[in-house]
C-alpha positions in Angstrom: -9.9 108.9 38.1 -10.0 110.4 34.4 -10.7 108.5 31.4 -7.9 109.1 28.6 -6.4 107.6 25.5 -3.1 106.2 24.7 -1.6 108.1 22.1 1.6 106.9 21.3 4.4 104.8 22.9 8.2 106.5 24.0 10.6 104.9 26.0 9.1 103.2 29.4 5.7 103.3 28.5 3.1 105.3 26.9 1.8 109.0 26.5 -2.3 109.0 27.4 -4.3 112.1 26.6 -6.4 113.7 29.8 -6.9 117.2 27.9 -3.0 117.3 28.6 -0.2 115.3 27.9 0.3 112.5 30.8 2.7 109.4 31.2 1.5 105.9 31.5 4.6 103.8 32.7 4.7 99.9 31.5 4.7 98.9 34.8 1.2 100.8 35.3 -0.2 99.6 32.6 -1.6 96.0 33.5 -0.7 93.2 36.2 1.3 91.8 34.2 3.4 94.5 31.9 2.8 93.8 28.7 5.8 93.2 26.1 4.4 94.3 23.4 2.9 98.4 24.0 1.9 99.2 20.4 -1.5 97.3 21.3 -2.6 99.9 23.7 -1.6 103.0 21.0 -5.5 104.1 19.9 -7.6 102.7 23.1 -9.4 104.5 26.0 -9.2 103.5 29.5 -9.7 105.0 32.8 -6.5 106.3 34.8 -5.5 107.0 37.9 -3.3 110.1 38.3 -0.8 109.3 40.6 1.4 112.2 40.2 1.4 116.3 39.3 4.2 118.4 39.3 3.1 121.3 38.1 6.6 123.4 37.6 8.0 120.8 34.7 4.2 120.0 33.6 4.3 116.3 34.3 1.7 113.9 35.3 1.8 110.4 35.8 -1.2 108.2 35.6 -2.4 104.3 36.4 -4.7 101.4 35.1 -2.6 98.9 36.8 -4.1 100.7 40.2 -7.2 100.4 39.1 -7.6 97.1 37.8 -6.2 95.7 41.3 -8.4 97.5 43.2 -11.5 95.9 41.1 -9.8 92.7 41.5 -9.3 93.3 45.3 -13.2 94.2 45.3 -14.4 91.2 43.1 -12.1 89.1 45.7 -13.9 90.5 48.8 -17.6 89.8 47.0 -16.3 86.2 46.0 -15.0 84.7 49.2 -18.2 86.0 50.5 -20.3 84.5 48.0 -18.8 81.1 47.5 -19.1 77.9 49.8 -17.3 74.3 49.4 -19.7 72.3 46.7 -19.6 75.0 44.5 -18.5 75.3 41.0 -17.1 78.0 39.1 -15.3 79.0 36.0 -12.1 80.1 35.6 -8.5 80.6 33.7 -5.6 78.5 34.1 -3.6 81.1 35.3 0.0 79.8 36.2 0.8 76.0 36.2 3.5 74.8 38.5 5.0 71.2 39.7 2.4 71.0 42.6 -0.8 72.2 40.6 -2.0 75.6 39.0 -3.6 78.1 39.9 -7.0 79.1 38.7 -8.4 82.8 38.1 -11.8 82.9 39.5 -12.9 86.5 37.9 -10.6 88.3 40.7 -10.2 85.4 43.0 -7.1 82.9 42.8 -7.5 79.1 43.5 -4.9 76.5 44.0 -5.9 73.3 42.0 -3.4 70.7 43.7 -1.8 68.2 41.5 -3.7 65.1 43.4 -7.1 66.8 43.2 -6.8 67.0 39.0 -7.9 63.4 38.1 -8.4 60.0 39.6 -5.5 59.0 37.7 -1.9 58.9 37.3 -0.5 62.0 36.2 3.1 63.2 36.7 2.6 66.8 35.8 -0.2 69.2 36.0 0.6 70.1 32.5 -0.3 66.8 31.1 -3.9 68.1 32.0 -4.2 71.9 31.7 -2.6 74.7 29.6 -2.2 78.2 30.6 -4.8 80.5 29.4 -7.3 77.9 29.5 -10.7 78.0 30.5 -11.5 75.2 33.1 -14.8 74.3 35.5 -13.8 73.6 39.1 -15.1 72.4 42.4 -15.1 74.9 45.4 -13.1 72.5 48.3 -11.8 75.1 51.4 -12.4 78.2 51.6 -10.1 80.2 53.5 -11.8 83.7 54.5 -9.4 85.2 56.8 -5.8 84.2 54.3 -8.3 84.7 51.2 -7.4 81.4 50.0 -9.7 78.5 48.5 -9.1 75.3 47.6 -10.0 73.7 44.3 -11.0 70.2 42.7 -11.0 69.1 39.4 -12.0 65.4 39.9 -14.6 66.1 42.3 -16.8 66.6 39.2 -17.2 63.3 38.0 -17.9 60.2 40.8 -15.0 58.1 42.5 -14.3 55.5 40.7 -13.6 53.3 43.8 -17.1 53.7 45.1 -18.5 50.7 43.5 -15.6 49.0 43.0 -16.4 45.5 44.2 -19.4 45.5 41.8 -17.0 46.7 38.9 -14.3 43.8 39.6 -15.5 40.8 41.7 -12.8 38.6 42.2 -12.4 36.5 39.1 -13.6 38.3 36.6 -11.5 38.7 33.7 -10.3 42.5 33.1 -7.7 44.7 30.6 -5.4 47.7 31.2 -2.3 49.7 30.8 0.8 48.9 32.2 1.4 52.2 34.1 4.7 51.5 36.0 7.4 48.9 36.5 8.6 47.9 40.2 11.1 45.2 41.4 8.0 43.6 42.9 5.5 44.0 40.1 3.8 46.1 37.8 1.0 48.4 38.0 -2.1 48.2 35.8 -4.7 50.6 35.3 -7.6 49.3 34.3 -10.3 52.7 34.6 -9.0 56.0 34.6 -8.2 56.3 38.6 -8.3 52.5 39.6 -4.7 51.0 39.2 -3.7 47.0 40.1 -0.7 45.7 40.9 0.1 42.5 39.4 3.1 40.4 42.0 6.2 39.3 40.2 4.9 35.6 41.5 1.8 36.2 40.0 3.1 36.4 36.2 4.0 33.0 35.1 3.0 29.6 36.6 6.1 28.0 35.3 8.5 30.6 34.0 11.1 32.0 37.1 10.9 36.0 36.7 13.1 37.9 38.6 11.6 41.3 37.5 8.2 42.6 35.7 10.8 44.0 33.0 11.6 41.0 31.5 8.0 40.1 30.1 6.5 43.1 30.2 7.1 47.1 28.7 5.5 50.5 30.1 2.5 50.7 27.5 1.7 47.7 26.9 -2.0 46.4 26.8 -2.5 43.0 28.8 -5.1 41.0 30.6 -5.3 39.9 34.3 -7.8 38.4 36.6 -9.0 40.5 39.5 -7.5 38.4 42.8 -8.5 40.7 45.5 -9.7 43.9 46.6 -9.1 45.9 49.6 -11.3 49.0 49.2 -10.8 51.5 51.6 -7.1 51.2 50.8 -7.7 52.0 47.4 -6.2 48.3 46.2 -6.4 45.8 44.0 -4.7 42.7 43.2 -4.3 41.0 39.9 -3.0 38.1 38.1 -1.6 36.9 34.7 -1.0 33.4 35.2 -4.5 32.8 36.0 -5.5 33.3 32.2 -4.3 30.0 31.9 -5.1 26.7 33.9 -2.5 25.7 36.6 -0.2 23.2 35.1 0.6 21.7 38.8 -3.1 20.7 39.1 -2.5 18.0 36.3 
């Protein structure tokens, strides 16, 4: 390991000064080769030389090398340091249909899509950006495939817990409609806690053969709480009981 400094940039990479001339390939230069070299021209890093050949007076050196083996070593220290419960800081480091995954100094985490927030959300993206710096919950930690789980809702309380004391039946609440189904539509009424208002349940008079015909994605409404069934995360609502039941008079 020598410490040199880039000196200019030719074709493939870089020429870094040890006392002697050496070549620093793209590839060798980060993790992720870098598209743009002119950045490193000037600065002083420690190398790896990976190659001599002494008749044509060529040497070949590496940072990439290095900077995975501290990452490999902040790894090892990490999964031995960190237990489920904990939180830590990291960068958003690649975001992908299922979730992204979080740089942990060294270590990478897997924050899955349904572990991001209570709520509804289609896309990880919707939440996180790349290059962002988020807090995270510890879930699994896998020693032995060097793998640990992560939580981003875990940080603030389930909104379900207390539900019942929330929403008693009857009480009068107000939401988003989230989504449209033959049967009904679905309201959220708290970030996490969706209700599903019944096609029967929208009009006490009026025969709807689908949600769509009285009511839009977006739209801000009011429904009575009906029922709840907790530990199935459901709750049942309805608009005709805003007003009083014609039939009864």
């Amino acid at each position: 390991i020598v410490q040199g400094r880039e000196k200019a940039k030719v074709k493939g990479g870089l020429i870094v000064t040890i006392g002697v001339d050496s070549f620093l390939p793209a590839s060798q230069i980060d993790i992720q080769p870098p598209k743009n070299l002119d950045q490193y021209v000037g600065q002083t890093y420690d190398f790896k030389v990976l190659k001599i050949n002494t008749e044509r007076r060529n040497i070949v050196v590496s940072r990439r090398e290095l900077i995975e083996e501290q990452r490999q070593e902040k790894r090892r220290k990490l999964l031995d340091e960190v237990s489920p419960g904990d939180q830590r800081t990291g960068i958003v480091k690649n975001i992908t249909d299922y979730g992204a995954f979080i740089d942990l100094d060294g270590l990478d985490g897997l924050l899955h899509i349904t572990d991001m927030s209570w709520g509804r959300i289609s896309h990880p993206s919707e939440m996180l950006k790349q290059g962002e710096e988020i807090t995270v919950m510890i879930i699994e930690v896998n020693r032995d495939r060097e793998r640990v789980s992560l939580g981003l809702k875990q940080l603030s309380s389930n909104p379900w817990e207390k539900i019942e004391e929330k929403y008693p039946i009857g009480v009068r609440v107000s939401g988003k409609v989230v989504n449209l189904v033959p049967y009904g539509a679905f309201v959220e009424i708290e970030e996490g806690v969706e209700g599903l208002v019944h096609v029967t349940e929208l009009s006490w008079t009026k025969r709807i053969s689908k949600p769509s015909e009285v009511l839009r994605v977006g739209q801000e409404i009011d429904a009575v709480v009906l029922g709840i069934q907790k530990e199935e995360q459901k709750i049942t609502l309805g608009v005709r009981q805003l007003d009083a039941n014609p039939w009864d008079m």
